[in-house]
N, C-alpha and C positions, 0 to 999 in steps of 0.2 A: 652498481650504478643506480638500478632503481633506488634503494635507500638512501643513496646523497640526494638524490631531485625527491624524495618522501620526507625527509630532515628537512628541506631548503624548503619546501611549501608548508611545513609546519611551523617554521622559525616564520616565516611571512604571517603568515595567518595569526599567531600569538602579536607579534608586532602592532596586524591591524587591531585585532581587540584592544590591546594598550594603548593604542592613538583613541580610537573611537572611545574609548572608556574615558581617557583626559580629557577629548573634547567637549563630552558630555558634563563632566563636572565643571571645567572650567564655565560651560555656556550657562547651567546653572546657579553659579555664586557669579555671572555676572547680568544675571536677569534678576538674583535676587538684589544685589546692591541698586540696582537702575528703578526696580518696584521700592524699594526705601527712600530713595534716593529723590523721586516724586512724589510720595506720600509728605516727606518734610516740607519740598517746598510747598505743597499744596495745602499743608493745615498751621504752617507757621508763617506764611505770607501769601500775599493777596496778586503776585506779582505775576504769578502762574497761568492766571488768564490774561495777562497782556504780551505773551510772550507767543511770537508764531507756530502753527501748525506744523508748517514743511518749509523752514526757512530755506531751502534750497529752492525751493519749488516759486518763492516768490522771488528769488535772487535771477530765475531762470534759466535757471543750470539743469533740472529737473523737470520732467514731462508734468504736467498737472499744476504749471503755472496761470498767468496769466493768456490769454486768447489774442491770437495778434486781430487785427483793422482787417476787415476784408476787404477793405481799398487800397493795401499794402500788400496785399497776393496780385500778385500776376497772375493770368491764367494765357495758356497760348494755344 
């Protein structure tokens, strides 16, 4: 009995290193493509500074937009 539950926490734990190990790469080849990815727009066009910061954040979907009216809070 012990050796089934010592095999099953071994299979787990190889698993996790194989996951952690893909994620790792994959997060890697896609920080590198996104750093490429802004260096082009950035030295082959001028467009890159008119384009928003945190276009969520101005759309207001996102904390760190604009501030509401303080005459538009109620307080009670």
């Amino acid at each position: 009995m012990g050796q089934r539950v010592r095999i099953g926490i071994t299979g787990l734990a190889c698993v996790f290193v194989v996951v952690l190990l893909a994620a790792a790469i994959v997060g890697f080849r896609s920080e590198d493509a996104g750093n490429a990815g802004s260096q082009m727009v950035a030295s082959g066009n001028d467009n890159a500074a008119s384009e928003p910061k945190d276009p969520l954040a101005e759309l207001g979907v996102a904390p760190g937009g604009a501030t509401p009216h303080p005459s538009s809070t109620k307080t009670r």
